[in-house]
DRENDO-1510 file (C-alpha; in Angstrom, 1 decimal, always signed):
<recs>
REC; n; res; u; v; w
REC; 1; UNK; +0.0; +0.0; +0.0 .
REC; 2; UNK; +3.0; +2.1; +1.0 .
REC; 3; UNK; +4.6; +1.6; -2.4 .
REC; 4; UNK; +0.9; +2.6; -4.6 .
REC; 5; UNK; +0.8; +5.6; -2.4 .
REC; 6; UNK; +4.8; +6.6; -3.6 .
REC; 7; UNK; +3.9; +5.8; -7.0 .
REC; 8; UNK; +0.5; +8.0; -7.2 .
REC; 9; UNK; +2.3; +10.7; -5.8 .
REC; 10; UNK; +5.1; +10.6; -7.9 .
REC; 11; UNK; +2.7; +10.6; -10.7 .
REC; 12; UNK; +0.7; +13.3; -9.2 .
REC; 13; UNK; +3.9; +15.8; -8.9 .
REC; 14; UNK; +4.5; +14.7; -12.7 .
REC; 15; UNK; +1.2; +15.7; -13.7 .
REC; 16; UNK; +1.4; +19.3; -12.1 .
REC; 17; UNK; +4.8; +19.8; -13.7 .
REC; 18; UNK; +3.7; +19.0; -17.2 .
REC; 19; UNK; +0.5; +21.4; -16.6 .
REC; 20; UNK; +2.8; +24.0; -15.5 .
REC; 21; UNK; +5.0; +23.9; -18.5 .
REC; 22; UNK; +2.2; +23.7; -20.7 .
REC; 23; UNK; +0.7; +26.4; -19.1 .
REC; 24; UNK; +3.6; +28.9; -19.2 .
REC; 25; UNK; +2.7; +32.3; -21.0 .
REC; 26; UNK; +4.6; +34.5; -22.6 .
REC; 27; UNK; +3.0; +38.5; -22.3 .
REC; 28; UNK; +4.3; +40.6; -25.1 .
REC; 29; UNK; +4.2; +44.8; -24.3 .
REC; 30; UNK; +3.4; +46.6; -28.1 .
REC; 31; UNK; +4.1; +50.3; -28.7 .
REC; 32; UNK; +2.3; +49.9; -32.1 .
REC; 33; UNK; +0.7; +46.6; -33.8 .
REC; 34; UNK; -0.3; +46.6; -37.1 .
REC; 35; UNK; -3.5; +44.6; -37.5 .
REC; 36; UNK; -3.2; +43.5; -41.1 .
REC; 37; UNK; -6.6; +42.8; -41.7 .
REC; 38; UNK; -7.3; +46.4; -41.3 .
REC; 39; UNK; -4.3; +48.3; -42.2 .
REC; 40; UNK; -4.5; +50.1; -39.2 .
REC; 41; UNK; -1.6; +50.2; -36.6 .
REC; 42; UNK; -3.1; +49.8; -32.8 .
REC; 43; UNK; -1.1; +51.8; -30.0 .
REC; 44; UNK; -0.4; +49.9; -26.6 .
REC; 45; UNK; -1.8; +46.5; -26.8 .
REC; 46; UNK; -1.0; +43.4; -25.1 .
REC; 47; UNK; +0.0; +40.0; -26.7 .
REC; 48; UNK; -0.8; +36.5; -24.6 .
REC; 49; UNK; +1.3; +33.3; -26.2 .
REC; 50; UNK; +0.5; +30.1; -24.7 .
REC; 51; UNK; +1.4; +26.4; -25.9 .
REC; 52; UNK; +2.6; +27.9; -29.7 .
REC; 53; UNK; -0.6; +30.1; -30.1 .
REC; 54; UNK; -1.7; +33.5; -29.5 .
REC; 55; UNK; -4.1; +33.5; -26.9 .
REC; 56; UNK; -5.4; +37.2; -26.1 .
REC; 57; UNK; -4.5; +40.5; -28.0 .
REC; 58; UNK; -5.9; +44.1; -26.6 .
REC; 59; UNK; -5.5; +46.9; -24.7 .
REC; 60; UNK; -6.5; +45.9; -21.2 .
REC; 61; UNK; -3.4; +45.5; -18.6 .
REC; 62; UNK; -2.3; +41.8; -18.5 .
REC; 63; UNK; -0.9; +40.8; -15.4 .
REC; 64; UNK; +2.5; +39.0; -15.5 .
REC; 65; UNK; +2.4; +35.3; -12.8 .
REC; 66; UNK; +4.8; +33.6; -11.7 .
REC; 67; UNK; +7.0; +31.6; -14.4 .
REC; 68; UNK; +5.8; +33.9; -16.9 .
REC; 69; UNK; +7.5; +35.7; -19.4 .
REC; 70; UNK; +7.3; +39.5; -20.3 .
REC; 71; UNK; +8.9; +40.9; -23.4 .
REC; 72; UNK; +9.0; +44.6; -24.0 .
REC; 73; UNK; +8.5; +46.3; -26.8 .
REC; 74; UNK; +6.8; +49.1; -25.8 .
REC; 75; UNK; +9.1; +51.1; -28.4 .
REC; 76; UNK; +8.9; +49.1; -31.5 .
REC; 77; UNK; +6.6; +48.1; -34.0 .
REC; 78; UNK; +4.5; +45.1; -33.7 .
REC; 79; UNK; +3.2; +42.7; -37.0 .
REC; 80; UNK; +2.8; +39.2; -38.1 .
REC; 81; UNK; +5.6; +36.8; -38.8 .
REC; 82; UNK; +6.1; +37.8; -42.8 .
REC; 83; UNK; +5.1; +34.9; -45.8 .
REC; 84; UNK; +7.1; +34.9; -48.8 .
REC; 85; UNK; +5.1; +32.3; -51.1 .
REC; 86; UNK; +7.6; +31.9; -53.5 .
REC; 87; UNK; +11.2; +30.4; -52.3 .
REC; 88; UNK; +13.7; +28.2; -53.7 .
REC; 89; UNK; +14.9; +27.6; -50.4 .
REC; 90; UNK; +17.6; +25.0; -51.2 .
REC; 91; UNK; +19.0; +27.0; -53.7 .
REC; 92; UNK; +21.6; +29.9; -53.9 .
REC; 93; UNK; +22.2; +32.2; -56.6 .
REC; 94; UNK; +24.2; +30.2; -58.9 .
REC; 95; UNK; +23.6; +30.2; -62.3 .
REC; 96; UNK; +24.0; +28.5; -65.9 .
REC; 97; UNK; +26.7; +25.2; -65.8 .
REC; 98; UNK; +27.6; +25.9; -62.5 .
REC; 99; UNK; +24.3; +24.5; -61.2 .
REC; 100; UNK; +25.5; +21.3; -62.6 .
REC; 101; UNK; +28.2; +21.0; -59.4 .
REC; 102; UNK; +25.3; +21.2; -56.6 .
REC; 103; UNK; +24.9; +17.4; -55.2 .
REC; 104; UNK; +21.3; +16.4; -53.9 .
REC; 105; UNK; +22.6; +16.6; -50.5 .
REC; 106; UNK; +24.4; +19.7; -50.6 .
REC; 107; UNK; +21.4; +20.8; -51.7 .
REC; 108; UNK; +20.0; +19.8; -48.2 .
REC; 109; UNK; +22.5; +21.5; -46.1 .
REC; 110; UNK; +22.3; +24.7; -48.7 .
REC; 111; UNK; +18.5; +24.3; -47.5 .
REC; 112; UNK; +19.3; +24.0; -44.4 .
REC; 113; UNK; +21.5; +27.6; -43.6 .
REC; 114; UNK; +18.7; +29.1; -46.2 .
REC; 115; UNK; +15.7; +28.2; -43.9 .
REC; 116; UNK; +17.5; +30.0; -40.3 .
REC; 117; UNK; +18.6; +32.9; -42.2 .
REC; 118; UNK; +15.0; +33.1; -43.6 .
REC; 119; UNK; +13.3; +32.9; -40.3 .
REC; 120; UNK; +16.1; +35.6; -38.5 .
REC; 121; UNK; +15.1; +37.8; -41.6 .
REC; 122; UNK; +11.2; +37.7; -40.2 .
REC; 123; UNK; +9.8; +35.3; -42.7 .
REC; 124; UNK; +8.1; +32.8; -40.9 .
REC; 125; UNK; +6.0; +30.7; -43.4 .
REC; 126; UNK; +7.6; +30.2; -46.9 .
REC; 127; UNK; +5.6; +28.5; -49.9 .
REC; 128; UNK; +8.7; +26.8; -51.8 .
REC; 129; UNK; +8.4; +26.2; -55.3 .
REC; 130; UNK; +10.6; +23.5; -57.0 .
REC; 131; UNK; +13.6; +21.9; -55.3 .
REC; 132; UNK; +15.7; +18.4; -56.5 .
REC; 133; UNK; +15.4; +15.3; -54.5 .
REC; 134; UNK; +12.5; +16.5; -52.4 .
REC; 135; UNK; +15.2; +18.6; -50.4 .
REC; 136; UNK; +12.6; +20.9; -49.4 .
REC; 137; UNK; +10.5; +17.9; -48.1 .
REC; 138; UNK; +12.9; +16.8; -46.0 .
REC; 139; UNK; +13.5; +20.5; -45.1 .
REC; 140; UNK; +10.3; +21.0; -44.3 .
REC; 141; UNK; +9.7; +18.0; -41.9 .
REC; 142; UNK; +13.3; +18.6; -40.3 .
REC; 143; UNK; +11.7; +22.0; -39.3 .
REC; 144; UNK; +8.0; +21.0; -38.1 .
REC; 145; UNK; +9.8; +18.2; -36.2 .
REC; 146; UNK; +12.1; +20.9; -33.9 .
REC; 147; UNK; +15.5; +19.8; -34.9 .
REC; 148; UNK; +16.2; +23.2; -37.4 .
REC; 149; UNK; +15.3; +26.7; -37.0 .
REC; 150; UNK; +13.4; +27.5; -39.8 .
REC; 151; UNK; +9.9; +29.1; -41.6 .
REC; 152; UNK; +6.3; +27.2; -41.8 .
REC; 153; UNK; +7.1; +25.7; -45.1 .
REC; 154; UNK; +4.9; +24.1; -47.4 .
REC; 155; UNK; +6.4; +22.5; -50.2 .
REC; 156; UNK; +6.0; +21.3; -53.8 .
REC; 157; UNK; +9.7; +18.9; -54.5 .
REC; 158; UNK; +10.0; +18.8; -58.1 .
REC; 159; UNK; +8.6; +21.5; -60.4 .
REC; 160; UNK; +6.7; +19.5; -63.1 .
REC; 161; UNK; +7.5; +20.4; -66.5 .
REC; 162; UNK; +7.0; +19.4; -70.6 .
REC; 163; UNK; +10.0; +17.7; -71.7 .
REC; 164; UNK; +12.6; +20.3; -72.5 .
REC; 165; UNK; +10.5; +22.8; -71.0 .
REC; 166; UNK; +12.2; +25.7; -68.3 .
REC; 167; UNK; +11.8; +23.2; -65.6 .
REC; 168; UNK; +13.7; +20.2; -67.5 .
REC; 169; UNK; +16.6; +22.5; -68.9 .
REC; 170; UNK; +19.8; +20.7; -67.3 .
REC; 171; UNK; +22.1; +22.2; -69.8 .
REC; 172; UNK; +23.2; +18.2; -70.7 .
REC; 173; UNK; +23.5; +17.1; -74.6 .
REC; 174; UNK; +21.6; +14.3; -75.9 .
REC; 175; UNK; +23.9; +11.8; -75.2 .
REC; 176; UNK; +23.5; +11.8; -71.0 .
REC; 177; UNK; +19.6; +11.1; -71.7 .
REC; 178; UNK; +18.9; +13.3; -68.4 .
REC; 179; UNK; +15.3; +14.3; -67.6 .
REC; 180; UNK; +14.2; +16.2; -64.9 .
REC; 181; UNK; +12.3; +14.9; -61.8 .
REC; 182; UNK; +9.1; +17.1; -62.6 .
REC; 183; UNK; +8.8; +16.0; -66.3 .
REC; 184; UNK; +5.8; +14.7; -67.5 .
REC; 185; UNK; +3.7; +15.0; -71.0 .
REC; 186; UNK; -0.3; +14.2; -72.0 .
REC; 187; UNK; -2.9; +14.5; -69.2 .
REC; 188; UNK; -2.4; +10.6; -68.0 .
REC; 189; UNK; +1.3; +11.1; -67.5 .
REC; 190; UNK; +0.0; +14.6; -65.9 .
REC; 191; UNK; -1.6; +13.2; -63.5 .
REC; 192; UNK; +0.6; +10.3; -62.6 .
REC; 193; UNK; +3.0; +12.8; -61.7 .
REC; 194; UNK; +0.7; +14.9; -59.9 .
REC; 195; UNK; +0.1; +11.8; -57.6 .
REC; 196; UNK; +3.7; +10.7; -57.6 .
REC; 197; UNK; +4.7; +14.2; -55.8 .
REC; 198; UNK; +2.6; +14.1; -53.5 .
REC; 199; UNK; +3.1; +11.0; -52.7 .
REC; 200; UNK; +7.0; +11.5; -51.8 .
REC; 201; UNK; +5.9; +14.7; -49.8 .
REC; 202; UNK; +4.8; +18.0; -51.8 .
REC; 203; UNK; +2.3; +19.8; -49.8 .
REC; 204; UNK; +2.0; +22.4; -52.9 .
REC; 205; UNK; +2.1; +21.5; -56.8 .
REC; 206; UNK; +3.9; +23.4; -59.1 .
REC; 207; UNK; +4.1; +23.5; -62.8 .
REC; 208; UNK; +5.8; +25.5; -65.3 .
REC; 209; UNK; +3.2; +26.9; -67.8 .
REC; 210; UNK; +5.8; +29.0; -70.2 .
REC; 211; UNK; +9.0; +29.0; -71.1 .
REC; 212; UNK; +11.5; +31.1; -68.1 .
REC; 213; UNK; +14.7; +32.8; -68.3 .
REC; 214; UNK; +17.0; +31.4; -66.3 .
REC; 215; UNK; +17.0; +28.6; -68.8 .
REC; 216; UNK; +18.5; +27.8; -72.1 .
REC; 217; UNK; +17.1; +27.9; -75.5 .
REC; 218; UNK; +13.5; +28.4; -74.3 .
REC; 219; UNK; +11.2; +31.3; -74.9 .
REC; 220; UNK; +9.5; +32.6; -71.8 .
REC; 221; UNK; +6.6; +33.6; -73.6 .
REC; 222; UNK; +5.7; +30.2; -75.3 .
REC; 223; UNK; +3.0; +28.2; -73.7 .
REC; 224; UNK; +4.1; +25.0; -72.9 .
REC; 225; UNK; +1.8; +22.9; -71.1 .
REC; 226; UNK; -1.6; +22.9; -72.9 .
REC; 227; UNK; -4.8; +23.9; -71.2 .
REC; 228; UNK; -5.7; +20.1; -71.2 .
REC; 229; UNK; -2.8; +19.5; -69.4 .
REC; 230; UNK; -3.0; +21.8; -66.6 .
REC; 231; UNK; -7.1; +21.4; -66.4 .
REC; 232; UNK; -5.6; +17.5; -65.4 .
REC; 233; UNK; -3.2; +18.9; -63.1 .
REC; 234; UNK; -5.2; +21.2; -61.3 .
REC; 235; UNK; -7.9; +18.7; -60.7 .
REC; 236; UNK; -5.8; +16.3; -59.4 .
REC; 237; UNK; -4.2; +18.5; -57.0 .
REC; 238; UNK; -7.6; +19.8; -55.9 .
REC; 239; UNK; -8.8; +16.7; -55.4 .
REC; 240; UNK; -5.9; +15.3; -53.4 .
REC; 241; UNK; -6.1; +18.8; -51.4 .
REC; 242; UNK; -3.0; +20.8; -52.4 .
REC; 243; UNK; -2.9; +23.7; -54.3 .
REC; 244; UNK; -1.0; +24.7; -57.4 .
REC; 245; UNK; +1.1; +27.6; -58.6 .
REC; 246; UNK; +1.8; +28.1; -62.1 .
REC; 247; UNK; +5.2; +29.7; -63.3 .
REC; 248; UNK; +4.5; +31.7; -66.4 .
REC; 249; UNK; +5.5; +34.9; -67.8 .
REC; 250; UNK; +3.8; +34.7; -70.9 .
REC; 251; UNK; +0.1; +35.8; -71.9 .
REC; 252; UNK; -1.1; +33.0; -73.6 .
REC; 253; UNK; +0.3; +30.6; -70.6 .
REC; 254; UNK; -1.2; +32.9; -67.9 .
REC; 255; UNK; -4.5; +32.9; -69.6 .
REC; 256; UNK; -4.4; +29.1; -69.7 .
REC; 257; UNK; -3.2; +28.7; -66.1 .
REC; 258; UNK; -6.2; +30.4; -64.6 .
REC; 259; UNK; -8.6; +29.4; -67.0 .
REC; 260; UNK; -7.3; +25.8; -65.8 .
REC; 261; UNK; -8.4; +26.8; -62.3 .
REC; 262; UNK; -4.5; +27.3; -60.7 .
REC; 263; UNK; -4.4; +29.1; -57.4 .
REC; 264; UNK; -1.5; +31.5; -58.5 .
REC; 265; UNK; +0.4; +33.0; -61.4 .
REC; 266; UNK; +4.1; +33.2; -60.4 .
REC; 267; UNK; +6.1; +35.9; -62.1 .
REC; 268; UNK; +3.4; +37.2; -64.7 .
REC; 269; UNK; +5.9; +39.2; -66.4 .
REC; 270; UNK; +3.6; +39.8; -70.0 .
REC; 271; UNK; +0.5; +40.1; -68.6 .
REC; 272; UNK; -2.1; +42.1; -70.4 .
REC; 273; UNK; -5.5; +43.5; -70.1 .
REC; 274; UNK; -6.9; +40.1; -71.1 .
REC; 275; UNK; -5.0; +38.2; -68.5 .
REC; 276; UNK; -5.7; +40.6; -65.3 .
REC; 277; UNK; -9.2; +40.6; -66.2 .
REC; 278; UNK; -9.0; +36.4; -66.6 .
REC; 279; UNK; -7.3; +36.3; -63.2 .
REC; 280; UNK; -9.6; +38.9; -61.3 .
REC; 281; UNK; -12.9; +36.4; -62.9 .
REC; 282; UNK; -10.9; +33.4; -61.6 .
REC; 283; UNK; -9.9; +34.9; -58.3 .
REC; 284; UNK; -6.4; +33.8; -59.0 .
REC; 285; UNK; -3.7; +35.3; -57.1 .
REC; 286; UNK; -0.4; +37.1; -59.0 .
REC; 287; UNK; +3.0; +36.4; -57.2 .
REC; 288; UNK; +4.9; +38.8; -58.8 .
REC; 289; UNK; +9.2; +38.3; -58.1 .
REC; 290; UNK; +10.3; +41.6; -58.8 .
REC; 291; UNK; +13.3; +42.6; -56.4 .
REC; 292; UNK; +15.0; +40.0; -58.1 .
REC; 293; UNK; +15.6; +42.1; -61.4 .
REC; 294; UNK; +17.5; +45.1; -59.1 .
REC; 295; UNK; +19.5; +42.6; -57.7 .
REC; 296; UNK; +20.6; +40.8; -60.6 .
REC; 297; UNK; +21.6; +43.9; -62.3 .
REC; 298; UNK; +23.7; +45.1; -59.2 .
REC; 299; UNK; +25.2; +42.0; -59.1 .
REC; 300; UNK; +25.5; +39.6; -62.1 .
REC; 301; UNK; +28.9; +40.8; -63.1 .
REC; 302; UNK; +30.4; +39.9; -59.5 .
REC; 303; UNK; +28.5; +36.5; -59.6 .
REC; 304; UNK; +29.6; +35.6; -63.3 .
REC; 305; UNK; +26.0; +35.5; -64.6 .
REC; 306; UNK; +26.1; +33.3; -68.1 .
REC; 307; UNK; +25.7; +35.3; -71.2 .
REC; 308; UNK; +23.7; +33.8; -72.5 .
REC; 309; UNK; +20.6; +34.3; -69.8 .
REC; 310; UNK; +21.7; +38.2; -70.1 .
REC; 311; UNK; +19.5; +38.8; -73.2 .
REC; 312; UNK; +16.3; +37.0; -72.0 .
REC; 313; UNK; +17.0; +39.1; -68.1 .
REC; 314; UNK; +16.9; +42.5; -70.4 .
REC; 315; UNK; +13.9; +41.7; -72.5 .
REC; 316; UNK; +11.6; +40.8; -69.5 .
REC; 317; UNK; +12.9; +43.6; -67.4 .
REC; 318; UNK; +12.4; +46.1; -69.9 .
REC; 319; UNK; +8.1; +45.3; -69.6 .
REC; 320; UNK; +7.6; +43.2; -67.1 .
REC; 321; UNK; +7.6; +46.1; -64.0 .
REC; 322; UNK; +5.0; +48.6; -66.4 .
REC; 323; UNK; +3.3; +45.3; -66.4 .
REC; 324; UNK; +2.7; +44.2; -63.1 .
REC; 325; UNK; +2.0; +47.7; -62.1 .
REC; 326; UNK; -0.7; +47.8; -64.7 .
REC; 327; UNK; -2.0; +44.6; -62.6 .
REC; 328; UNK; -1.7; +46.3; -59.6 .
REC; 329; UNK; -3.8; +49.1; -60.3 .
REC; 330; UNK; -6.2; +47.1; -61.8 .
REC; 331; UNK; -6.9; +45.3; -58.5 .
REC; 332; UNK; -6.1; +41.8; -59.0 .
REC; 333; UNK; -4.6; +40.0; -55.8 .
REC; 334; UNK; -1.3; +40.0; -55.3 .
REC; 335; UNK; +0.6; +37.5; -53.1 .
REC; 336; UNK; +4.1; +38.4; -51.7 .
REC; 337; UNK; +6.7; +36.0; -53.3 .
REC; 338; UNK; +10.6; +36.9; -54.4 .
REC; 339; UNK; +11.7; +34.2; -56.3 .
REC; 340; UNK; +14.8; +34.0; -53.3 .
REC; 341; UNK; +17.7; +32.2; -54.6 .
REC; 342; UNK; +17.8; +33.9; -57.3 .
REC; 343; UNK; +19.1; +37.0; -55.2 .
REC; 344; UNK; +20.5; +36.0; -51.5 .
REC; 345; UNK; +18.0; +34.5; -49.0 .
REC; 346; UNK; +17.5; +36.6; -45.8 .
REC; 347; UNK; +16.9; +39.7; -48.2 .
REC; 348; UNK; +13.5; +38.9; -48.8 .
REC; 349; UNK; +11.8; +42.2; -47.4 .
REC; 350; UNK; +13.9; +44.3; -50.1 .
REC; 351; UNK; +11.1; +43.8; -52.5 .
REC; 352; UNK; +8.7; +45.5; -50.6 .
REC; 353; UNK; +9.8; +49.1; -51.1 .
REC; 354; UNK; +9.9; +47.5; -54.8 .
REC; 355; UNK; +6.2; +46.8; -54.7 .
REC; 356; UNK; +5.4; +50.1; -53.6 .
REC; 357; UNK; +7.8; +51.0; -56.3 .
REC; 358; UNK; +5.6; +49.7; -58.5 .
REC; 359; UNK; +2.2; +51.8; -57.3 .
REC; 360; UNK; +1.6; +50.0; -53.8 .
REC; 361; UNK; +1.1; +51.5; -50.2 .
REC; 362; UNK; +3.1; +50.4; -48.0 .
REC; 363; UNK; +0.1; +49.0; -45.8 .
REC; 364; UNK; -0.9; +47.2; -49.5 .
REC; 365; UNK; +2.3; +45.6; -49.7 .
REC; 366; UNK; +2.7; +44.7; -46.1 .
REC; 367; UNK; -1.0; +43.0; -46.4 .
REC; 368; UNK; +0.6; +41.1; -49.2 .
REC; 369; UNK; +2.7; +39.3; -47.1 .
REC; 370; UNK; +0.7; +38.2; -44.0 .
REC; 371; UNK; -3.3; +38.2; -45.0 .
REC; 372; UNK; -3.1; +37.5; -48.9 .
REC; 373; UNK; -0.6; +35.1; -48.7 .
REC; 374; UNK; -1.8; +33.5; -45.4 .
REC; 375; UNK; -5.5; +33.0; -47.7 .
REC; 376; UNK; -3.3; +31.7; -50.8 .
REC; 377; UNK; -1.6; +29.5; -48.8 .
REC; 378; UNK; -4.8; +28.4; -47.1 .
REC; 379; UNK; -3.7; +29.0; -43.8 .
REC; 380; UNK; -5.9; +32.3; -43.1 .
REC; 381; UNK; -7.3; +30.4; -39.6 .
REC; 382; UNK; -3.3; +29.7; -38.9 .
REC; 383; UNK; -1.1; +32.9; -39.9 .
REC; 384; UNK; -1.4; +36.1; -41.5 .
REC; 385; UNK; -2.7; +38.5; -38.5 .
REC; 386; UNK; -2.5; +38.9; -35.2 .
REC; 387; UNK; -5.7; +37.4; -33.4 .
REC; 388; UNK; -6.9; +34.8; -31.0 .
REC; 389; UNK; -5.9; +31.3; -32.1 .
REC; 390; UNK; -3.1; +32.2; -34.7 .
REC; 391; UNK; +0.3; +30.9; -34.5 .
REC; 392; UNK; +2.2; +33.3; -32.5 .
REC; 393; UNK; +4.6; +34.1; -35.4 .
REC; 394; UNK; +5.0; +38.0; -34.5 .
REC; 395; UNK; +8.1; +40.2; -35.7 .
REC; 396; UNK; +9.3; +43.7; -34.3 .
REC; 397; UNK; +11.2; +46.9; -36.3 .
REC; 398; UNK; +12.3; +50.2; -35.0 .
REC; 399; UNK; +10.1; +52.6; -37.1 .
REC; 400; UNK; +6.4; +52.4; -38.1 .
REC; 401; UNK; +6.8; +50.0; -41.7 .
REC; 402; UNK; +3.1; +51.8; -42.8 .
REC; 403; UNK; +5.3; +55.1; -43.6 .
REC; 404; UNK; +8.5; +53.5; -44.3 .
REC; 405; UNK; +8.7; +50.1; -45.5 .
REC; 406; UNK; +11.9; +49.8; -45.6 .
REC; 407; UNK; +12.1; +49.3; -41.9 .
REC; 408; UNK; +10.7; +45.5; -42.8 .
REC; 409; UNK; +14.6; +45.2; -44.2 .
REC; 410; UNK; +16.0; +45.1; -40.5 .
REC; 411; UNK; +13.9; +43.2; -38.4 .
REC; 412; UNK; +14.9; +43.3; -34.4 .
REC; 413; UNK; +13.0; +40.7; -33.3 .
REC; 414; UNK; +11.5; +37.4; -34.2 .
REC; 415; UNK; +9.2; +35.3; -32.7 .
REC; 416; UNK; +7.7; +32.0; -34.2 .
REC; 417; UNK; +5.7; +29.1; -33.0 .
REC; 418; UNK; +6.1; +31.3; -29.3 .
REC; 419; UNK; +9.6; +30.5; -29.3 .
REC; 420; UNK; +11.9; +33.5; -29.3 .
REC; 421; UNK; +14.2; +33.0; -32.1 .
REC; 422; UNK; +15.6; +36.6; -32.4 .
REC; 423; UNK; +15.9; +39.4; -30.1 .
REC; 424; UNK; +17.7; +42.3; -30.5 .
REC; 425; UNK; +15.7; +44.7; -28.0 .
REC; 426; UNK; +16.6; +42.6; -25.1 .
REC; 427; UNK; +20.5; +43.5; -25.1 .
</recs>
């Protein structure tokens, strides 16, 4: 009897202790919030995270208990953890032949150092759009599991592609027979692939609709998958519950893509009248990857960028930013995605002054990256604001981001999940 009494009490004390640990709250002091499903920016209010989640935000006094934590930032600005819905994340910016050298699993531990210096730079869900060897799969489920710091991620693995189409070019001659994880041609092939994917791990489909130009010898403004095609794709996807993001820069291939019921146009770099007004009667989102283009140019001498992509770069610079402004003013959504890799990861929040660049406010484009691409993603009940119930993914700058949005380029403080990952206001 002695002994079942030891043993309940021993389990009673490890009972208490879990509820205590569960129970632990963290009470976060705002000088400014910006509530992105307003636009508005709320003075003094009062975060509760418990257990991962946001529990309680207003302006009533919160009294700190014991074990709790209290983090000020009474002098900062407050917003949801950024989304950037368009990542390579196990890529860096390396270009032309030189891709050739990246091994599968360097491509993991390139993933890896991406997904920390992502998160640090207050991007705290990522949609990632094409990766070899279902790197970002693995990524994604090294992340959810604890073991690296890293972004929300949902994932696509291989792009899917026409044979010989951007996502297939590997630069090889005929004689190495290669062929590119994603490639698949006719709708029964289509959708075999569509349900090979996901069944290695893609939590997001993605297809390449035109030609791109960081490849070789195709046109970016050539359709490449046929509406059939994609119609089988999309279905599939549906079906199977993930959604799909089209690359395509040219008009014909956007038109197809939404008409073909996709959930986003990446890029969108010849879009015309007849395209925005097919994407604002589809409801389909834009992503449009514009920093990318400033960066380049700064840069592509230092980083040896191949000739022979120069030429494409310069044509779709030269109309794709009158272009996607055009889109903008014509109100068709836009979802906040960089194309990262392409430029450095971690610089992510550069494109934002780019967006308002390109006829934006700054509220717009901050909106872009928490509520739109929270609903694209389909994670509007998970991310994108911060309420009761969300994922306590909260970020902090200095200045007030709704005047300036260049203060999203230096975040101080990063918070995701409730854990602390980044805090520069508490040295």
């Amino acid at each position: 009897m002695k002994r079942f009494l030891m043993i309940m009490l021993v389990l009673f004390f490890a009972i208490t202790t879990m509820v205590a640990q569960t129970s632990k709250r963290t009470i976060i002091h705002a000088g400014k919030l910006f509530d992105a499903k307003s636009g508005k920016v709320l003075a003094n209010q009062t975060i509760v995270v418990e257990g991962g989640n946001i529990v309680s935000v207003g302006s009533d006094a919160v009294a700190a208990k014991d074990g709790d934590t209290v983090i000020d930032l009474t002098k900062s600005t407050v917003l949801p953890g950024l989304m950037d819905v368009h990542t390579h994340i196990t890529s860096d910016p390396v270009f032309g032949y030189a891709e050739l050298g990246i091994s599968i699993p360097k491509e993991a531990l390139v993933g890896a150092k991406n997904a920390r210096t992502t998160l640090l730079a207050g991007f705290t869900s990522i949609r990632n759009v094409a990766a070899n060897g279902y790197t970002d799969v693995a990524l994604s489920e090294m992340v959810e599991s604890g073991d690296l710091p890293g972004p929300h991620m949902l994932v696509s693995g291989p792009a899917m592609s026409i044979t010989g189409g951007h996502c297939d070019n590997d630069l090889l001659p005929f004689e190495y027979h290669a062929k590119a994880d994603g490639v698949a041609d006719g709708v029964q092939n289509v959708q075999q692939k569509v349900r090979e994917i996901i069944k290695y791990g893609a939590t997001v489909i993605k297809i390449c609709a035109t030609g791109g130009v960081l490849s070789k010898g195709d046109d970016p403004q050539a359709s490449q998958y046929t509406l059939e095609e994609m119609k089988a794709i999309v279905a599939d996807a549906h079906r199977l519950g993930r959604k799909v993001a089209a690359h395509a820069h040219g008009k014909q291939g956007i038109i197809w893509a939404s008409e073909a019921g996709v959930d986003s146009i990446e890029h969108g770099s010849y879009i015309d009248d007849e395209g925005i007004a097919t994407l604002k009667k589809n409801g389909t989102y834009l992503v449009p990857t514009v920093y990318l283009t400033e960066w380049l140019h700064d840069n592509m001498d230092k980083i040896g960028f191949p000739s022979f992509l120069r030429k494409k770069m310069e044509d779709v610079t030269a109309i794709a930013n009158n272009n996607i402004a055009h889109a903008i003013k014509s109100g068709v959504k836009i979802a906040f995605g960089t194309d990262a890799a392409v430029y450095p990861h971690g610089l992510n929040a550069h494109q934002f002054n780019t967006y308002v660049n390109l006829g934006m406010t700054p509220v717009q484009a901050i909106q872009s990256a928490t509520v739109s691409a929270a609903d694209l993603m389909g994670w509007s009940d998970k991310t994108g604001n911060i309420e009761k119930g969300k994922w306590a993914d909260i970020i902090a700058v200095d200045g007030d981001p709704t005047v300036n949005v260049r203060e999203l380029e230096n975040v101080k403080f990063v918070m995701k999940s409730g854990v602390v990952y980044k805090n520069e206001y508490a040295k």
